[in-house]
PAZAPA-4460 file (N, C-alpha, C; in steps of 0.05 Angstrom, whole numbers, plus 32768, in hexadecimal, padded with zeros to 4 digits):
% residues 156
    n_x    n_y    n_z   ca_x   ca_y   ca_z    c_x    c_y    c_z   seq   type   mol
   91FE   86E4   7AB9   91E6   86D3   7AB9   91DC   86D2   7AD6     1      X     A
   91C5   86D6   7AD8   91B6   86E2   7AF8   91B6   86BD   7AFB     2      X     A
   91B8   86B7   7B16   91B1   8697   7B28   919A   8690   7B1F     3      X     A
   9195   866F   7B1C   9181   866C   7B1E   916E   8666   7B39     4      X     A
   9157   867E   7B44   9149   8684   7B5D   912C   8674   7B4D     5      X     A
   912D   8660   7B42   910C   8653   7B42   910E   8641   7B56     6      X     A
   911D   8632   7B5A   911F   861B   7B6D   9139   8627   7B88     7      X     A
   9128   862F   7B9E   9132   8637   7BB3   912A   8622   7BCA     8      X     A
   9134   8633   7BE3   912D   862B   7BF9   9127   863F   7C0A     9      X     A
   9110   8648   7C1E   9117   8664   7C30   9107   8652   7C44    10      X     A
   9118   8659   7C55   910D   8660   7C73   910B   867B   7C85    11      X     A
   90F1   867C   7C97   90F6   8698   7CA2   90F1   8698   7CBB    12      X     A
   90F6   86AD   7CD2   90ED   86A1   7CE8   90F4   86C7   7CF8    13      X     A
   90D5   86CC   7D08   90D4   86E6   7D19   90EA   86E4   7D30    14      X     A
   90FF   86EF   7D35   910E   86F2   7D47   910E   870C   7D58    15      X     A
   9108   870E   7D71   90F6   871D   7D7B   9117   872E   7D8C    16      X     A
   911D   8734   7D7E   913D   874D   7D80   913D   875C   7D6E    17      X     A
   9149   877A   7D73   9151   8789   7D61   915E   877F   7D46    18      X     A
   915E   878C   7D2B   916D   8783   7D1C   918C   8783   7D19    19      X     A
   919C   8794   7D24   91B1   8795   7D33   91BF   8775   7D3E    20      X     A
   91B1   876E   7D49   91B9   875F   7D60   91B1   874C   7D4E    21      X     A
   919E   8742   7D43   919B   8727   7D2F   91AC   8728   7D17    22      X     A
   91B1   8740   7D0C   91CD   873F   7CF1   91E2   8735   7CFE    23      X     A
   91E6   8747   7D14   9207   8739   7D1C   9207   8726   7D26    24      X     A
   91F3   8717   7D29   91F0   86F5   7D35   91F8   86E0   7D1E    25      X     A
   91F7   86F2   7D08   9200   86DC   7CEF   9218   86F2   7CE2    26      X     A
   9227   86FF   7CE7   923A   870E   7CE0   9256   870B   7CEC    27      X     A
   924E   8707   7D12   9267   86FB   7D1E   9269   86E5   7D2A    28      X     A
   9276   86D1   7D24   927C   86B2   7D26   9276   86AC   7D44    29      X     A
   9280   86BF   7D55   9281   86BF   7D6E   9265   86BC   7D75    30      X     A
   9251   86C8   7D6B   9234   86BA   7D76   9226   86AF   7D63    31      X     A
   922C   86A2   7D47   9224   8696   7D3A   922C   867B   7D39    32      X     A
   9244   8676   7D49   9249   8655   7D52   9242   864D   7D66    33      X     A
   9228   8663   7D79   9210   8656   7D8E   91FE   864B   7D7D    34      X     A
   91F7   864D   7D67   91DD   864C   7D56   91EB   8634   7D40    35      X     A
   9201   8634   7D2D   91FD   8628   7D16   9213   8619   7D17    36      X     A
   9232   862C   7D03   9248   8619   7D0B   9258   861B   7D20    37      X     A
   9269   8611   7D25   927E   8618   7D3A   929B   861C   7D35    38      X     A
   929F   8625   7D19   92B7   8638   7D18   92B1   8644   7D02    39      X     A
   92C2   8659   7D01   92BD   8669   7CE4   92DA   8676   7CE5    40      X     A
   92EF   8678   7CCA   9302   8692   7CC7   9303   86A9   7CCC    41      X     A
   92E7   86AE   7CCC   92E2   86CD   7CDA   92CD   86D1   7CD6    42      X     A
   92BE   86F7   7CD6   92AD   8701   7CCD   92A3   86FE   7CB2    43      X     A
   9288   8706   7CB4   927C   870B   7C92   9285   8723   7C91    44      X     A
   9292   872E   7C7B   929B   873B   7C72   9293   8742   7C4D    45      X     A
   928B   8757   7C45   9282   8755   7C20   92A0   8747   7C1A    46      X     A
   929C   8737   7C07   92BA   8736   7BF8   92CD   8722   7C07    47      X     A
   92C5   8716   7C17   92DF   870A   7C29   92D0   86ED   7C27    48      X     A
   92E1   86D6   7C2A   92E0   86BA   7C24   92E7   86AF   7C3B    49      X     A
   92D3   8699   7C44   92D4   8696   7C64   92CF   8674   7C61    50      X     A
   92DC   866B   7C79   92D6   864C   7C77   92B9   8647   7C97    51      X     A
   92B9   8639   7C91   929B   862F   7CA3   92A6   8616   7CA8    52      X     A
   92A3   8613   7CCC   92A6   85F0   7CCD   9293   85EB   7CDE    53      X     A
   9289   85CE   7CE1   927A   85C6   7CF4   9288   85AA   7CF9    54      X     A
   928D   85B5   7D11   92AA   85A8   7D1F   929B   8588   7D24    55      X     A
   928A   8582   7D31   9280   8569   7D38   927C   855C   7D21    56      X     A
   9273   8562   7D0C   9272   8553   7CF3   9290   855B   7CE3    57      X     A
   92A2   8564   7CED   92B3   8563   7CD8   92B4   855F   7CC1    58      X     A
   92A1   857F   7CB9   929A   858A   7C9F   929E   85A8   7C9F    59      X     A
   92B0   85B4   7C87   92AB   85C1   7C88   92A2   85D5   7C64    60      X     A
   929E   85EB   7C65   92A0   85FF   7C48   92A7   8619   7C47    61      X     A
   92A5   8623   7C2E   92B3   8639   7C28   929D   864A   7C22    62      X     A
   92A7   865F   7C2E   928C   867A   7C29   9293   8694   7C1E    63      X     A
   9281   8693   7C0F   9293   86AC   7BFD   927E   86CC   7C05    64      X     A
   9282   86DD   7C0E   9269   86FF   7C14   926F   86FF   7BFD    65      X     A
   924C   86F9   7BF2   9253   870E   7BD9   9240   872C   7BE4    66      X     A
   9238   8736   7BF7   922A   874C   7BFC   9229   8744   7C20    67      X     A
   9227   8769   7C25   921B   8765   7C39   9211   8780   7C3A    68      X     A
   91F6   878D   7C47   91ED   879E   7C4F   91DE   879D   7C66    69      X     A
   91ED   87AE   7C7E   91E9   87A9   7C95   91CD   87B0   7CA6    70      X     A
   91CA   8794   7CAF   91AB   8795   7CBE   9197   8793   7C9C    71      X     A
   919E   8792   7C8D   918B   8787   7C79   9196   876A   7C70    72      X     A
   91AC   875F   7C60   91B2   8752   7C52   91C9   8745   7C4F    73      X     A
   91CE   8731   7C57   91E5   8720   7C4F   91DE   870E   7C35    74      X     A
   91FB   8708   7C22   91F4   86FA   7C0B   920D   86EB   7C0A    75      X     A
   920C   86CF   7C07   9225   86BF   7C10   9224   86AB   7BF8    76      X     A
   923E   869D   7BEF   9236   8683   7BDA   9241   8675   7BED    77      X     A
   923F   8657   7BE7   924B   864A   7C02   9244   8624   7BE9    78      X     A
   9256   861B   7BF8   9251   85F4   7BF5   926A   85F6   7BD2    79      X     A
   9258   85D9   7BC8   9270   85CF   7BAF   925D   85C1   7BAC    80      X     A
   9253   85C4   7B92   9256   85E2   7B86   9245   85EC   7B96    81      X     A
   9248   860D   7B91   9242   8625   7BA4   9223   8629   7B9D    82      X     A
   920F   862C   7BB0   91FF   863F   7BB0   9203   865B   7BBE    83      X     A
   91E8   8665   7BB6   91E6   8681   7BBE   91C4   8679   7BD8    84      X     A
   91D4   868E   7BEC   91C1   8687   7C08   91C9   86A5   7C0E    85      X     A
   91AB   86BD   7C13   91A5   86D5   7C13   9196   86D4   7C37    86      X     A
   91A5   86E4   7C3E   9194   86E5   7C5E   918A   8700   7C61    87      X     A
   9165   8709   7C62   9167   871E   7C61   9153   8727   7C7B    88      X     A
   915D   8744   7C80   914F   8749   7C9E   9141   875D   7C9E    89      X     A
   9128   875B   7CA3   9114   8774   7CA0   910A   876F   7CC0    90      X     A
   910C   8791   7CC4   9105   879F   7CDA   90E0   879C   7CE2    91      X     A
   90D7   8791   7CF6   90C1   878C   7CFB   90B3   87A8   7D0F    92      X     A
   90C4   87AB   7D24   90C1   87C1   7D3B   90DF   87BA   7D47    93      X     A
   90E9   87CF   7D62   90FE   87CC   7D63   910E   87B8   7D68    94      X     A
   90F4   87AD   7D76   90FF   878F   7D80   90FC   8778   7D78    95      X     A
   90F8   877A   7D5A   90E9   875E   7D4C   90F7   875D   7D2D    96      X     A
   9108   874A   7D2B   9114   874D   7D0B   9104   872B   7D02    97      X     A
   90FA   8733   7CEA   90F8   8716   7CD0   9115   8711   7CC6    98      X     A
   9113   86F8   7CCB   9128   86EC   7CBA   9120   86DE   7CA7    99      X     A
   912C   86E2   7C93   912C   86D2   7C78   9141   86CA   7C6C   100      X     A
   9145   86A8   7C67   9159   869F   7C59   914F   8685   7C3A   101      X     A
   915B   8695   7C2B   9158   868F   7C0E   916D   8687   7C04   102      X     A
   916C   8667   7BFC   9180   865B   7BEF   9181   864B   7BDB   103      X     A
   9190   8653   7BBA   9184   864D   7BA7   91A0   864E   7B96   104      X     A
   919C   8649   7B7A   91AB   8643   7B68   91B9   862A   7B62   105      X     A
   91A7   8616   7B6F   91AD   85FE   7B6C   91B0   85EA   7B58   106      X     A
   91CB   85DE   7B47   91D1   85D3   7B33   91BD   85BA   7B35   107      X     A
   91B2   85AA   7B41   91A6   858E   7B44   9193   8592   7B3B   108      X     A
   9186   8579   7B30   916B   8570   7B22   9159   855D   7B2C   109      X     A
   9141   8561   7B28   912F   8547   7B2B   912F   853D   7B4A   110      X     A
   9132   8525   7B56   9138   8521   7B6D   9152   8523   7B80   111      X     A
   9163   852B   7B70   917A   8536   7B83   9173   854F   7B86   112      X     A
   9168   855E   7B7C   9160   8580   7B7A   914B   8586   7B9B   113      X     A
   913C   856B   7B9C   9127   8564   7BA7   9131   8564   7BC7   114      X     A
   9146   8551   7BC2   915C   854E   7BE3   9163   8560   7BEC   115      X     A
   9173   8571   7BD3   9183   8588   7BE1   916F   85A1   7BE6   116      X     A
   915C   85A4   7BDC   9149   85B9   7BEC   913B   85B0   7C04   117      X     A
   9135   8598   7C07   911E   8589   7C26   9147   8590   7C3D   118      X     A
   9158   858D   7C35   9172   8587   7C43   9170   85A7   7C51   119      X     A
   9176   85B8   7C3A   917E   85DA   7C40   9160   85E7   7C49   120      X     A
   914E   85D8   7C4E   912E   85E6   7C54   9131   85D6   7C74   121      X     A
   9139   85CB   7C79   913A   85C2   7C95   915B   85CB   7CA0   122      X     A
   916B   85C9   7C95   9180   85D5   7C9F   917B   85EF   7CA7   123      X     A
   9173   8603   7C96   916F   8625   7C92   915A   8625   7CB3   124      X     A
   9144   8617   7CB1   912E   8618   7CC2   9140   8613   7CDF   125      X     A
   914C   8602   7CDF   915A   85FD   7CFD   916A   8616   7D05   126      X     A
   917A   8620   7CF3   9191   8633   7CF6   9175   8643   7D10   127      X     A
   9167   8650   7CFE   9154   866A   7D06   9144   8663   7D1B   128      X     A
   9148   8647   7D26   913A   8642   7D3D   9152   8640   7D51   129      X     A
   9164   863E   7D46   917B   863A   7D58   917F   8659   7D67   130      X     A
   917F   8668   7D54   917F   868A   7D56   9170   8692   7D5E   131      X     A
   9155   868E   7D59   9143   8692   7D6B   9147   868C   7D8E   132      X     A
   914E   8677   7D98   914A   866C   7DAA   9162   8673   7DB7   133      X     A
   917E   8684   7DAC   9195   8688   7DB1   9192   869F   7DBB   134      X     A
   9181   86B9   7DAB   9186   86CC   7DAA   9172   86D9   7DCA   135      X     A
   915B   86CA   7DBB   9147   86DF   7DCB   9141   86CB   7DF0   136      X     A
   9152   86B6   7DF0   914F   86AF   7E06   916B   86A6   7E11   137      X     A
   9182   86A1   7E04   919C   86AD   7E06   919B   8687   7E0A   138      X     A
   918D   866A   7DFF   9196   8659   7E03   919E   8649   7DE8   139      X     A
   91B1   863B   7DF3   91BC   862A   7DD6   91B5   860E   7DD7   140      X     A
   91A1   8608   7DBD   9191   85F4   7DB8   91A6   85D1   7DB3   141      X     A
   91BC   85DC   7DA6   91CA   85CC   7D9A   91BE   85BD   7D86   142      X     A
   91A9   85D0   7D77   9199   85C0   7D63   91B0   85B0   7D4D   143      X     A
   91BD   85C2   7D45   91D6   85BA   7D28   91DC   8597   7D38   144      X     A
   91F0   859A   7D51   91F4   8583   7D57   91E0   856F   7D5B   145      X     A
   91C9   8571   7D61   91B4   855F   7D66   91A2   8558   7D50   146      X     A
   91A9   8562   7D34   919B   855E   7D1E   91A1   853A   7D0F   147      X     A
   91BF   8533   7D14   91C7   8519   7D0D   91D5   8512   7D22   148      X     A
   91C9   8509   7D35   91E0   84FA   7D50   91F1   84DF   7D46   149      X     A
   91E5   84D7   7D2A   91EB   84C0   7D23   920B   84C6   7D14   150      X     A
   9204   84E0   7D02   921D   84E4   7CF3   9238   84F0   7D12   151      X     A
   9230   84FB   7D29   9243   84FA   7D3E   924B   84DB   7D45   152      X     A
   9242   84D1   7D41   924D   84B8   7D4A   926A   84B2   7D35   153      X     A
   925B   84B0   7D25   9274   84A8   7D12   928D   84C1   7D08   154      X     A
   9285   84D0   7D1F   92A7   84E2   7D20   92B8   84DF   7D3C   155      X     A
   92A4   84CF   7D47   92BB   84D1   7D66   92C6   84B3   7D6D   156      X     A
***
């Protein structure tokens, strides 16, 4: 039975680097915990099951590759219960990749349905500004941490 993709979330955002260099910004942990979380088990890998933490909020999840095709497409399930969140990269010129992230198959209804898309439509949007601002000017925003300074409080 194919997901249900009527009720999604996408964000997208021009990142002005090769596509190369923006896949593996979300492939190896090592420069994807300038931008989003700050640890990961490892690489994205097709097939391999990975944990995600974000150490300041002491939260973390489980990520499952279900695909990857390089410099086009990552496809990940992730949370409890799991959605499906598709990151895809189309080539602009050499130095310009679109990012697109699409996240959907969400069990919720009515106004919880409502939360968790306004939640993952601003989350998704920060990531790609974070990456943006990581990649093509090499600075780290600390958007993730600066999104709830309130919820840091109540972990230290």
């Amino acid at each position: 039975m194919k997901e249900d993709e009527s009720n999604y979330v996408e964000a997208q955002m021009l990142i002005r680097k090769p596509v190369a260099m923006v896949f593996e910004a979300f492939t190896d942990p090592e420069i994807t915990k300038n931008f989003w979380f700050t640890h990961s088990s490892g690489k994205l890998e097709q097939g391999k099951k990975l944990t995600w933490e974000w150490e300041m909020y002491q939260v973390s999840t489980t990520v499952f590759v279900r695909e990857i095709s390089p410099d086009k497409k990552i496809s990940i399930t992730w949370g409890d219960p799991p959605t499906t969140v598709d990151f895809e990269f189309t080539v602009l010129d050499e130095n310009a990749t679109y990012v697109v992230i699409k996240n959907y198959g969400f069990p919720e209804k009515g106004e919880a349905l409502l939360r968790v898309i306004k939640d993952s439509t601003g989350g998704f949007t920060t990531v790609l500004d974070g990456l943006k601002a990581f990649l093509e000017h090499g600075i780290r925003l600390n958007l993730i941490e600066d999104k709830f300074p309130y919820k840091l409080r109540e972990h230290q």
